[in-house]
N, C-alpha and C positions, 0 to 999 in steps of 0.2 A: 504493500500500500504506500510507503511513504518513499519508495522507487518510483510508483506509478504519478504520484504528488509533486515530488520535489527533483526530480530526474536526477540522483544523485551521480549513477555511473557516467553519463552526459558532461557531467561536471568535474567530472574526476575526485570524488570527495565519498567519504563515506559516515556511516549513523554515528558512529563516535566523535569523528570529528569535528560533525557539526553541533553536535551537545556540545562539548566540551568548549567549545566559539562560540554558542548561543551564550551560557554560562560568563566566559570570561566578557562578552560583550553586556550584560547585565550587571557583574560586578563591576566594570568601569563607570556608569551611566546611574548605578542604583542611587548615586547620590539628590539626584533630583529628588528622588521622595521626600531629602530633607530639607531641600532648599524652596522649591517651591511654595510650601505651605507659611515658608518662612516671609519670602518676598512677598505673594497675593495676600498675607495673612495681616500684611502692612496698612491692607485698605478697607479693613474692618471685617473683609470674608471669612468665615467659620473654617478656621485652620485643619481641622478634623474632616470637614467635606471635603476642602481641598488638598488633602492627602487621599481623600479615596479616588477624586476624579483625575486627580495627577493618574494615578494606576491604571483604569477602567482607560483613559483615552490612550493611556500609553500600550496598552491591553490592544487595543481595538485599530489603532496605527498601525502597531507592528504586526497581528496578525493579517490585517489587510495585503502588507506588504509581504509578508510570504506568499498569500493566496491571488493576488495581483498579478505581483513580478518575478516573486519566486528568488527576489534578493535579500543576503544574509546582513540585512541594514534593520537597525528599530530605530521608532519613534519614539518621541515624549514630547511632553512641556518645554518650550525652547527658551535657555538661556539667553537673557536680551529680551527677546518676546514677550519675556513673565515682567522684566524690567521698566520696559518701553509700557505695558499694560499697567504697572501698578505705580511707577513714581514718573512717567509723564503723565497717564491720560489722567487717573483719577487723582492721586497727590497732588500732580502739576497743574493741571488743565480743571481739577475741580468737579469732575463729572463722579458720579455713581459707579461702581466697581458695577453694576446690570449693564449700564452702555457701554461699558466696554466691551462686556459679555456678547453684544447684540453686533457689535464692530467686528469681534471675531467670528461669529458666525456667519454675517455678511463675507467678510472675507476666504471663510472657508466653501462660501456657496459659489463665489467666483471662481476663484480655485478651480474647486471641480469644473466647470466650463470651460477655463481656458485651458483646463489639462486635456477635455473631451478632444478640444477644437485643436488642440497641439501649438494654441497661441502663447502660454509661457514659456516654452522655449525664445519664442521670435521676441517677446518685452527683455528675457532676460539680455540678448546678443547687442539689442539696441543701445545699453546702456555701456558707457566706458569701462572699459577695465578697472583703470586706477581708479573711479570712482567706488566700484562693485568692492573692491581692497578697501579703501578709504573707512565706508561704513562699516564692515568689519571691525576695523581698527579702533574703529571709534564708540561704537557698542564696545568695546574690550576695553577704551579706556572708562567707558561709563558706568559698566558692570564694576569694573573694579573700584571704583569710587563711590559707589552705592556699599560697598563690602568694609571700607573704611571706615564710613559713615556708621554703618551696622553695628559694628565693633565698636565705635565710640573711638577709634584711632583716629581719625579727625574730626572734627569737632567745629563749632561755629564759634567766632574769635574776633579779635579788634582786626584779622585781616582777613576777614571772611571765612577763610577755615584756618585754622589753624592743627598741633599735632595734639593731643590728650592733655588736659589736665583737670585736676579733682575741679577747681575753680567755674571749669566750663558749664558742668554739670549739678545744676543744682539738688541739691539734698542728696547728693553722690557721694561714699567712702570709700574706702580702701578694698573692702569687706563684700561692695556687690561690684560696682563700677569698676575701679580701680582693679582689680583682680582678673576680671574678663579682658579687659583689654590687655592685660598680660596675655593670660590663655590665648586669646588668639590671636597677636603676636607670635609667641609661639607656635600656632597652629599653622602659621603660613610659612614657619620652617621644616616645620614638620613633612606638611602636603610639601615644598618644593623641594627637599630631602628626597622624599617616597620618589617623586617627580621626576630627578634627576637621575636617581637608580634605577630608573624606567619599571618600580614597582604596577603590577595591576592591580587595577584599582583603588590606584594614588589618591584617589582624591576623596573616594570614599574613607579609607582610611587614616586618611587626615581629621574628617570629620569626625572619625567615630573616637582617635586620638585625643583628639581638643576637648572633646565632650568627657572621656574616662577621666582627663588630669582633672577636669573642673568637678566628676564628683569625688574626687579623692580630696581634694580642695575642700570639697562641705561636708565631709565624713571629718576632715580634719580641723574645720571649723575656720577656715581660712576665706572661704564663700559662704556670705549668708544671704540666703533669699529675698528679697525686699521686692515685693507686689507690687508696689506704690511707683517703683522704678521700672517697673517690667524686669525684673529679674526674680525667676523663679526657682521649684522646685528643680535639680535638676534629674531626680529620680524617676526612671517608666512607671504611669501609675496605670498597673494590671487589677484595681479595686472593682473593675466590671470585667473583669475575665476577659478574655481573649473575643473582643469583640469587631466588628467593620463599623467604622466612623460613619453617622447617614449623610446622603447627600441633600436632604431635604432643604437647607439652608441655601442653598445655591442651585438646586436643581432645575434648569430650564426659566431661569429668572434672569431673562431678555430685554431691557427696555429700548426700544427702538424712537421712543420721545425727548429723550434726555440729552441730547445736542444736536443742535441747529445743524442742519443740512448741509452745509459750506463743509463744517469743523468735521463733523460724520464722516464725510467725502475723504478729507486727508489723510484722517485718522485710519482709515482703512488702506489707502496705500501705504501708507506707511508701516502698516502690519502687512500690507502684501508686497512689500518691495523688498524689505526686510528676509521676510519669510523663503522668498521665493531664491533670493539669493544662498541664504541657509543653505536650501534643499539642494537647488539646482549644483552649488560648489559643493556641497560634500558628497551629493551622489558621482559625479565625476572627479572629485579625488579619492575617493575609499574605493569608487570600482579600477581607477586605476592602478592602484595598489594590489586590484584585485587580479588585475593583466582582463577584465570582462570588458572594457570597450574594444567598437571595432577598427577597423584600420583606417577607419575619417577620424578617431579618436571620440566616435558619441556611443553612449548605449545605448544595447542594443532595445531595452523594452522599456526603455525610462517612462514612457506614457503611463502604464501600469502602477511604477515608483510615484511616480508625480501625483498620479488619482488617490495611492494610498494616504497619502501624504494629507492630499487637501481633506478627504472622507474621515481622518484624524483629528485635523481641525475643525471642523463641522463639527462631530459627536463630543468634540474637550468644550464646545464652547455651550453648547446644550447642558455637557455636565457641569459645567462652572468652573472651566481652568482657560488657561491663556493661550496662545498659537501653538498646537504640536505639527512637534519638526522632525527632519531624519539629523541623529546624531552623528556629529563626527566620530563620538568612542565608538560608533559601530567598528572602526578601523583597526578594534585590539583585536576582533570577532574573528574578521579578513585575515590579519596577521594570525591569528590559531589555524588557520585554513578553514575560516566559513567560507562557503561557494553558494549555499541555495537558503530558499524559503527555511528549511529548517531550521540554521540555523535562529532567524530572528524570532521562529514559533517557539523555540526552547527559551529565547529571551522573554516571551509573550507569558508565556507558563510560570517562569521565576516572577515576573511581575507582578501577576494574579496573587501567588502563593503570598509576595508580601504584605498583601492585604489585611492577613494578619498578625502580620508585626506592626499594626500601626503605633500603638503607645510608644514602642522605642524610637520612632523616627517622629514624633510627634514632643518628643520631650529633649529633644534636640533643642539647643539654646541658639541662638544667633551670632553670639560670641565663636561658636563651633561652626556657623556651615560659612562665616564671613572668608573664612580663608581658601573655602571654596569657589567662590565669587570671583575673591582679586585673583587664583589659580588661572582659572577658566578665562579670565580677563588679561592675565597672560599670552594667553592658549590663541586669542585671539590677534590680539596687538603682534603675534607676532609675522603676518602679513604686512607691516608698514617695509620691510626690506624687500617687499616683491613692486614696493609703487614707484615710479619712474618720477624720482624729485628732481631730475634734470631738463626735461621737457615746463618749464615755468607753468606753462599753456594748462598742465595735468596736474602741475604737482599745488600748483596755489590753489586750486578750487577743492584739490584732497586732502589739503592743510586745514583748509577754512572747515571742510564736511567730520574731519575726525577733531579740530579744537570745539569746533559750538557743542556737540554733544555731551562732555562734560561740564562744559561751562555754559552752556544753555539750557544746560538737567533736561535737553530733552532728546531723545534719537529721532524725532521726526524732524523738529528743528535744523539736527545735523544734515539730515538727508537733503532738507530744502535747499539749507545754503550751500552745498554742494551744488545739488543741481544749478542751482539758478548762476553760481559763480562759477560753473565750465561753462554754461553758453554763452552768459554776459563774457566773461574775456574773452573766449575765443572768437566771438563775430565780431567784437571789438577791435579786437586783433587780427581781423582779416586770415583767418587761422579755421573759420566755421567748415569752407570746403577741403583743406586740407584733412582737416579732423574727422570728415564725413557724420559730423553729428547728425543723430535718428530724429526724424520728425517726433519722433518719443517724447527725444528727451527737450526739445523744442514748447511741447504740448505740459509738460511738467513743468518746467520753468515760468512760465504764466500762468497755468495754476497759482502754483507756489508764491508767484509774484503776489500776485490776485488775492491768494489768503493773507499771506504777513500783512498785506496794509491796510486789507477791511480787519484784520485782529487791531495792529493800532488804532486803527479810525474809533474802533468802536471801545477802547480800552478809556 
């Protein structure tokens, strides 16, 4: 059966080794269970729901993606994604943690059509290289500034941020504050220790590291809990037995009312410009890796991958979680020798089963998954050595697209002024036919124009 499934001999791969690559591609990625509930949990959504829907769409992604494509990639809640959803749209921008809900599901509804119609491919071609690099970089340096923040390793200050200290923090000691920001300081040597020893599932166990020293910390009396502060127990509390967190708090709570049409509009590309790059660069560097593109260098059933993908986001935004995406850590899976659908269905299976570990990934502090964050934020920024900063024409509008995102706390923001600052210089610079810029990205840029200054006008 799982010959007739997953054509394994076709592939050159066999039942053990794609376990064994489902597996290692779950241990690298399991970390999301504990980040996400952490980051969405920022904007008031019931932390315990969005630990199950984290699962359930990462469940439902990746088994797509076997029975689709038949490729040994999974899904999840995408870093950046959960970001961009919780400290622009609703932190930032002020909206309800439902409209965002209702923006991802719009988005996942596209998706699926342009994947039908095979027109995500032709948006993603249209867009510059260095720019497609840039936003990466730039979610990577935003991710990891959001992790800082987390931590309380920076801190808001006579220069705007500033490094840690008690002063910053009110009714903060040694004792809750003071203490976590040690821990995860240390955590982020820990994870880039693991990182460097090209441990699997470095990141995970960075997390779980940070968390053990801090309860040893409050066994030793060295951490004390303080609720007042958001600092908590940091022990699993198993007092309802081994139970599944309900989704009811978030379940199919949509609001399609809750911002103006114009803001709606953006917000959705920019969860699909994002997303779409995501997908499209990791599935063509991890199949590369794979030797599975063909000799034009495209794969071969990506339409299948693409549909999985969007059919992910759809069902995560229905269950109340943020954009799911194909992971890059699918690439420890590839490197075990995943070749087929099995392997991401054995990753699909360990997903489900965590479902009942939720109290330990639920009592996870933030202090512990921040070093996860600036990791990952890492993981990403490190693309800025692939952008062509000697072409001015490329490199100043990928300067401008990866500094606003940190300093404009927003990744749509980034995206804009990117866009809008390669087409304003290069037709400035008589440089727009050389560049072959896509009526695309032509068609973005007035948008984008168009939104920033009815946002001032109306500020």
């Amino acid at each position: 059966m799982l010959e007739k499934l997953f054509k394994l001999k076709e592939n050159h791969t066999t039942v053990k080794t794609e376990i064994l690559a489902g597996i290692t591609t779950f241990m690298t990625m399991a970390y999301i269970l504990a980040v996400n509930p952490s980051v969405l949990g920022a904007t008031g959504m019931d932390q315990g729901a969005i630990f199950t829907a984290t699962v359930l769409a990462s469940v439902i992604g990746t088994v797509c993606m076997a029975l689709f494509a038949n490729y040994p990639f999974a899904l999840a809640p995408g870093m950046g994604l959960n970001a961009y959803f919780a400290y622009t749209v609703v932190i930032g921008m002020g909206y309800p943690w439902q409209a965002a809900l209702a923006a991802v599901f719009v988005e996942g509804v596209i998706f699926i059509l342009l994947s039908l119609f095979n027109v995500r491919e032709a948006i993603f071609n249209s867009i510059p290289a260095n720019l497609k690099k840039a936003v990466s970089v730039g979610i990577g340096f935003f991710i990891a500034f959001i992790g800082l923040q987390n931590a309380k390793i920076v801190v808001g200050g006579a220069t705007l941020v500033e490094f840690f200290s008690l002063d910053a923090v009110e009714g903060g000691t040694m004792n809750d504050v003071g203490i976590t920001v040690f821990l995860a300081i240390v955590g982020v040597f820990i994870t880039s220790i693991l990182v460097i020893k090209n441990v699997k599932g470095n990141i995970l166990w960075g997390i779980l590291a940070t968390w053990i020293l801090g309860i040893i910390c409050q066994f030793a009396g060295i951490y004390v809990p303080n609720p007042d502060l958001g600092y908590y127990n940091l022990l699993p509390d198993f007092s309802a037995g081994i139970s599944i967190p309900s989704l009811a708090p978030i379940f199919c709570k949509l609001d399609f009312t809750a911002i103006p049409l114009s803001q709606f509009v953006v917000i959705v590309f920019a969860f699909l410009f994002v997303d779409m790059f995501d997908t499209l660069g990791t599935l063509i560097g991890v199949a590369s890796k794979a030797d599975m593109l063909d000799k034009d260098g495209k794969l071969p059933n990506i339409k299948g991958a693409l549909l999985a993908d969007a059919v992910g986001t759809t069902a995560g935004a229905l269950l109340g979680t943020s954009t799911t995406t194909t992971f890059v850590e699918s690439a420890s899976g590839v490197t075990e020798g995943g070749r087929t659908g099995l392997t991401s269905m054995t990753t699909a299976i360990l997903f489900a089963l965590a479902l009942l570990l939720s109290p330990i990934f639920l009592a996870i502090p933030s202090f512990a998954t921040a070093p996860a964050l600036i990791v990952v934020g890492f993981y990403m920024v490190n693309q800025v050595g692939m952008i062509d900063f000697t072409d001015f024409a490329e490199g100043i509008p990928a300067f401008i697209c990866m500094a606003a995102m940190p300093f404009f706390y927003s990744i749509s923001e980034g995206i804009s002024m990117g866009v809008i600052s390669y087409v304003v210089l290069n037709v400035a610079t008589g440089k727009a036919k050389e560049k072959k810029i896509s009526i695309v990205m032509y068609i973005l840029a007035v948008l984008f124009l168009v939104q920033e200054l009815r946002e001032k006008v109306n500020q």
